[in-house]
VEXDOKE-607255 format. One record per atom (N, C-alpha, C, O): residue in three letters; atom name; x, y, z. Coordinates in steps of 0.001 Angstrom, whole numbers, plus 524288, in hexadecimal, padded with zeros to 5 digits. Example, Ala and Ser with C-alpha at 12.3 -4.5 7.8 and 13.67 -1.06 7.14 Angstrom:
residues 2
<ala,N,<83386,7E9C6,81E78>>
<ala,CA,<8300C,7EE6C,81E78>>
<ala,C,<83390,7F31C,81E78>>
<ala,O,<8379C,7F309,82111>>
<ser,N,<83232,7F736,81BA8>>
<ser,CA,<83566,7FBDC,81BE4>>
<ser,C,<83264,8001E,81EBE>>
<ser,O,<83461,80472,81F67>>
//
This chain:
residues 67
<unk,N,<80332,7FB60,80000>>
<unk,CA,<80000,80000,80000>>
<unk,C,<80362,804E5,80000>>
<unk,O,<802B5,80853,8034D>>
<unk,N,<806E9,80537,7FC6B>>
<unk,CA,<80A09,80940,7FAEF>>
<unk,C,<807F7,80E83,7FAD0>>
<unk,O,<80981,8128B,7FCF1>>
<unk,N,<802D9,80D40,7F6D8>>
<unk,CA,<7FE59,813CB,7F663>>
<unk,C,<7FDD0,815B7,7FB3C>>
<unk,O,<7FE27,81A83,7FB48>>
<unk,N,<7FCDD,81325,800B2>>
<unk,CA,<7FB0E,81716,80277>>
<unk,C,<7FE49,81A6A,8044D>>
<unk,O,<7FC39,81EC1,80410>>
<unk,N,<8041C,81AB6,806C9>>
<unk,CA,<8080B,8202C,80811>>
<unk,C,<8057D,82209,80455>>
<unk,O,<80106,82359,8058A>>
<unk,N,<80654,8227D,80153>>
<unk,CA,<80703,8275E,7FC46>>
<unk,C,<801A2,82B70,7FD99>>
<unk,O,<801A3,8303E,7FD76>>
<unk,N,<7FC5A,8273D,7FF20>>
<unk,CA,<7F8F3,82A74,7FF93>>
<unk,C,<7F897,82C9D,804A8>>
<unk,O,<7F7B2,8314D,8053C>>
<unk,N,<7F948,82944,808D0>>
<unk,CA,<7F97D,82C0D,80EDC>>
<unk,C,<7FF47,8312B,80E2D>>
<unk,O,<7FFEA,833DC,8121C>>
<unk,N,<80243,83207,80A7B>>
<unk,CA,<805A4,8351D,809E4>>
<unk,C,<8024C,83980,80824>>
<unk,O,<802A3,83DC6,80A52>>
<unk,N,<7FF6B,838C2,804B8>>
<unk,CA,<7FB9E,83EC4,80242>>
<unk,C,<7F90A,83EF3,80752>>
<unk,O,<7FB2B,842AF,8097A>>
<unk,N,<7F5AA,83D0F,80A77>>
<unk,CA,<7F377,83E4F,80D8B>>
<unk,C,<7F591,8416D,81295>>
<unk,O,<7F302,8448B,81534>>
<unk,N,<7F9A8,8403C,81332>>
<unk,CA,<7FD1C,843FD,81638>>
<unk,C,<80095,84807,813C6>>
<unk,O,<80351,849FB,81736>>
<unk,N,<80167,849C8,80FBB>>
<unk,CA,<8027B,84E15,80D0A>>
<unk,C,<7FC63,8505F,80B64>>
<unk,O,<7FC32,854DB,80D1E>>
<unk,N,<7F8F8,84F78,80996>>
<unk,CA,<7F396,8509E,80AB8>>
<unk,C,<7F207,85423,80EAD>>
<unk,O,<7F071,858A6,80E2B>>
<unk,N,<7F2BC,85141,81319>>
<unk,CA,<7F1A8,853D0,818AA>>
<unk,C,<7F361,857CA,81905>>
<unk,O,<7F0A9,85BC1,81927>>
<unk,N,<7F9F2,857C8,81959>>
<unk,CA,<7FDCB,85BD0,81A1B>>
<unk,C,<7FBC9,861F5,81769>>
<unk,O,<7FB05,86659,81939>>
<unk,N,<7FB7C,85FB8,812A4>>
<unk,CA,<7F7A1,8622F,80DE1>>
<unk,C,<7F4AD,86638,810F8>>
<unk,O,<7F62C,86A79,812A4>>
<unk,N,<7EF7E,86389,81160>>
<unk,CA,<7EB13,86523,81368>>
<unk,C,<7EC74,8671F,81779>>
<unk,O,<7E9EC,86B20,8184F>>
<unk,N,<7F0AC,865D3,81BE9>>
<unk,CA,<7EFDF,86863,821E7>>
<unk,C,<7F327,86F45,820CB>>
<unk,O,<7F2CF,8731F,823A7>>
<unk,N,<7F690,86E99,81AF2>>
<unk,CA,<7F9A6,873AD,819EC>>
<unk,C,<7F5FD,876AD,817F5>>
<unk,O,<7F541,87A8F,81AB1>>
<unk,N,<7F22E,87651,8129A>>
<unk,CA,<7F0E3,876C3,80EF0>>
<unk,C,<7EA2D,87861,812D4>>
<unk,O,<7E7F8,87CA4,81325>>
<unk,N,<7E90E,874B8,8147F>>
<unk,CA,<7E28D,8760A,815EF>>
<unk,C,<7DF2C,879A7,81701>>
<unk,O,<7DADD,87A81,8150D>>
<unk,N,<7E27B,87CBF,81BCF>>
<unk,CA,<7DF6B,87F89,81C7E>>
<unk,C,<7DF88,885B7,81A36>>
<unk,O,<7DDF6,889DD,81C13>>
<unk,N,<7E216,8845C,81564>>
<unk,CA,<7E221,88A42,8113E>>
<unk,C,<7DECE,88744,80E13>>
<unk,O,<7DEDF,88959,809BD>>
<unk,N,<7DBF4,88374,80E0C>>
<unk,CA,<7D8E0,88199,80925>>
<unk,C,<7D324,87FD3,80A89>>
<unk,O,<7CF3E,87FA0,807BA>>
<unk,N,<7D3D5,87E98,80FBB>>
<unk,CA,<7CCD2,87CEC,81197>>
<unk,C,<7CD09,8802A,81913>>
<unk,O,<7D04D,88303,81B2A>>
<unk,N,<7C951,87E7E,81A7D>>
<unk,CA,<7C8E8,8815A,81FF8>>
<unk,C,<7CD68,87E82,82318>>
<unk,O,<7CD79,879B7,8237E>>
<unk,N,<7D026,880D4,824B0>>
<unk,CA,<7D3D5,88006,82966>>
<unk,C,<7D323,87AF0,82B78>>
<unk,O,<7D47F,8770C,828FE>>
<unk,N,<7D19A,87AC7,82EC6>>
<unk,CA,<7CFAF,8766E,831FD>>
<unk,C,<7CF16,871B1,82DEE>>
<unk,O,<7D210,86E09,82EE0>>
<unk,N,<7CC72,8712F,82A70>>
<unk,CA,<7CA54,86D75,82684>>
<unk,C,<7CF1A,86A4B,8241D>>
<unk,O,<7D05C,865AB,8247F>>
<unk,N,<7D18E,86F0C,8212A>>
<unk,CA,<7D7C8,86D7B,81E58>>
<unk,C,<7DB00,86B16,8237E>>
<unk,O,<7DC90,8668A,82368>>
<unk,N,<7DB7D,86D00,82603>>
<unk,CA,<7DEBB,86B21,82BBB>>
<unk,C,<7DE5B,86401,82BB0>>
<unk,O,<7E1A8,8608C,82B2C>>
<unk,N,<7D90D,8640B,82C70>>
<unk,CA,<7D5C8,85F30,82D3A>>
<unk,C,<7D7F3,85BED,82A70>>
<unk,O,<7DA38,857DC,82BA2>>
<unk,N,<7D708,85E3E,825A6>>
<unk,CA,<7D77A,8591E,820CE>>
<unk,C,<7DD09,85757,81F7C>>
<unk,O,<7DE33,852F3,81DE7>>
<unk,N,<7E107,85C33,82087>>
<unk,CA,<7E78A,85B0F,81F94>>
<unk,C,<7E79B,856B8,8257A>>
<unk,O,<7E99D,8525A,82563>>
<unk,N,<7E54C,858CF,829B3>>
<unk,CA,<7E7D9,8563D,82D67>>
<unk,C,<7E6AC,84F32,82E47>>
<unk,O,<7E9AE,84BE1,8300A>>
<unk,N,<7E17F,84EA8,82C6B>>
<unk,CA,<7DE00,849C7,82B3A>>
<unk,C,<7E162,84505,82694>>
<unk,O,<7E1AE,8403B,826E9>>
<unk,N,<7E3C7,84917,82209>>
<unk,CA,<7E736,8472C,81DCE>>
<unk,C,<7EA69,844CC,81FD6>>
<unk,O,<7EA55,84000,8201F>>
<unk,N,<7EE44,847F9,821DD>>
<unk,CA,<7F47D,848AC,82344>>
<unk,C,<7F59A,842F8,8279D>>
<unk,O,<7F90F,83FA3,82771>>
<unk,N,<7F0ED,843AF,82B72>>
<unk,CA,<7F0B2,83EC9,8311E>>
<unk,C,<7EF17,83897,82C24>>
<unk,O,<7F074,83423,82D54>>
<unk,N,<7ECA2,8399F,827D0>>
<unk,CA,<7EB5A,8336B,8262A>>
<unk,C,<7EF81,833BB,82275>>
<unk,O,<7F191,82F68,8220C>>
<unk,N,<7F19B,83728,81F89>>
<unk,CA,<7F76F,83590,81B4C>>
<unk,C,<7F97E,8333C,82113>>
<unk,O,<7F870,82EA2,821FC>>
<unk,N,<7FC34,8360A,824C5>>
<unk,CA,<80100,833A3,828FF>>
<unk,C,<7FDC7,82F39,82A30>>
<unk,O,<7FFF2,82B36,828AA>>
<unk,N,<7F8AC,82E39,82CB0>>
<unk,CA,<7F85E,8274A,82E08>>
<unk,C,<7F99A,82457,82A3F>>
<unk,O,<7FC6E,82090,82B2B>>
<unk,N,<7F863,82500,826C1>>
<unk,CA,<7F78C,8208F,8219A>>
<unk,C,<7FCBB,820B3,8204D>>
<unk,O,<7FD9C,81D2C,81D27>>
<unk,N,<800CE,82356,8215D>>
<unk,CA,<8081E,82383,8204C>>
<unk,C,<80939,821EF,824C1>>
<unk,O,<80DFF,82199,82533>>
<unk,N,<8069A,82083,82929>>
<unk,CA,<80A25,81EEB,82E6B>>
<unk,C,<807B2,81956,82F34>>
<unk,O,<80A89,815CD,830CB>>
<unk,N,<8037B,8189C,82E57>>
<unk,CA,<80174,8133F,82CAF>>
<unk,C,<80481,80F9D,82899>>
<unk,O,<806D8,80B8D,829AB>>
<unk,N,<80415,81174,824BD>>
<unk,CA,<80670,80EBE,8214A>>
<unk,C,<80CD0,80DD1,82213>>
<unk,O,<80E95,80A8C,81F06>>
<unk,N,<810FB,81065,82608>>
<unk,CA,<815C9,81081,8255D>>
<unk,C,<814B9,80D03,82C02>>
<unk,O,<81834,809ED,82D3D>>
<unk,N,<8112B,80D85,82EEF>>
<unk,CA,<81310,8082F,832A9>>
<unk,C,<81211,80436,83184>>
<unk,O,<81555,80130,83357>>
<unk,N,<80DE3,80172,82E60>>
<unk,CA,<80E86,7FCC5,82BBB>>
<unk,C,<8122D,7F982,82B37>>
<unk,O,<81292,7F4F0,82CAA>>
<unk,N,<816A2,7FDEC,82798>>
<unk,CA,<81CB9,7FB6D,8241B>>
<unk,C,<81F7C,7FBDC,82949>>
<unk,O,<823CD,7F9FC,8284D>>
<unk,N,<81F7B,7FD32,82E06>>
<unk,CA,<82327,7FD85,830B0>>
<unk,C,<82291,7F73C,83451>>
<unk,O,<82611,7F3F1,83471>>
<unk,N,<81E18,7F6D2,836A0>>
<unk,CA,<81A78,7F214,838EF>>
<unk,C,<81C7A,7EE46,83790>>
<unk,O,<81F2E,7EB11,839EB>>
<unk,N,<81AB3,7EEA4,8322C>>
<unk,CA,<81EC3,7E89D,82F54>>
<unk,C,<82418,7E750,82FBB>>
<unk,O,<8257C,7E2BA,8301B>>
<unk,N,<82706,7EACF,82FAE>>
<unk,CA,<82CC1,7EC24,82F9B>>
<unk,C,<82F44,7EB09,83540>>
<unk,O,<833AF,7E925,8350D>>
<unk,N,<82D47,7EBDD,83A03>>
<unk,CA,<82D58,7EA4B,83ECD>>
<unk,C,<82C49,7E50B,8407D>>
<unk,O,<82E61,7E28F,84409>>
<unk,N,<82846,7E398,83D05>>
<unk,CA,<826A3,7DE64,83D6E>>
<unk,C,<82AD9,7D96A,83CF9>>
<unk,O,<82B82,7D57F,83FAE>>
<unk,N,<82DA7,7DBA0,837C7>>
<unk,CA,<830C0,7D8AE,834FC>>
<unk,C,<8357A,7D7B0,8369D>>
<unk,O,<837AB,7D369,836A4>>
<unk,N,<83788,7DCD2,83863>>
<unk,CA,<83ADF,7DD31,83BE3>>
<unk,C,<83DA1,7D96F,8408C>>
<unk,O,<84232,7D83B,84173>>
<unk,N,<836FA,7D7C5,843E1>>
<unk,CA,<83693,7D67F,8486B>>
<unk,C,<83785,7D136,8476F>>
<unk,O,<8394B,7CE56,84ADB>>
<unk,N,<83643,7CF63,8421E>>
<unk,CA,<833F9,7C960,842B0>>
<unk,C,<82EDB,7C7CA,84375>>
<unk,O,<82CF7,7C3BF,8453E>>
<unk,N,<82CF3,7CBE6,841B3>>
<unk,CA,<82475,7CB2A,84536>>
<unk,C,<823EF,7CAC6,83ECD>>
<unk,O,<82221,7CEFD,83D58>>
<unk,N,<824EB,7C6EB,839D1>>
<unk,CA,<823E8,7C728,83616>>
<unk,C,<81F33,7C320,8353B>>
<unk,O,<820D9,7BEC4,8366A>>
<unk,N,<81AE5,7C2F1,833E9>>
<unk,CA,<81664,7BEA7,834E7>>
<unk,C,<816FC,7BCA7,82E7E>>
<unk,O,<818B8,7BF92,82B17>>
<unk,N,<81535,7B719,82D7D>>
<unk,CA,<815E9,7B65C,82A06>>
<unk,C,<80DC7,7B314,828C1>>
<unk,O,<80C81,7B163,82470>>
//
């Protein structure tokens, strides 16, 4: 599942976007909202996806390899 960084990556440049950009373009508060709402699901969906690869890697490490 390679696609998804790429897209949880727009979603947090998105945010950033919106939290710089917003509130010269919709009501204050609103733009705030929506960069800040973006920005928190791009970073889960990039911090999710990068402990996964680490999990395994510890695993393997240890000898906890299940077959």
């Amino acid at each position: 599942m390679k696609i998804k960084q790429p897209i949880y990556l727009g979603f947090t440049l998105l945010g950033a976007t919106c939290l710089i950009a917003g509130p010269s373009l919709v009501r204050k508060e609103f733009g705030l909202a929506i960069g800040f709402v973006l920005l928190m699901f791009g970073l889960y969906g990039i911090s999710r996806s990068q402990d996964t690869g680490k999990a395994e890697d510890t695993d393997k490490s240890n000898g906890n390899e299940s077959t």
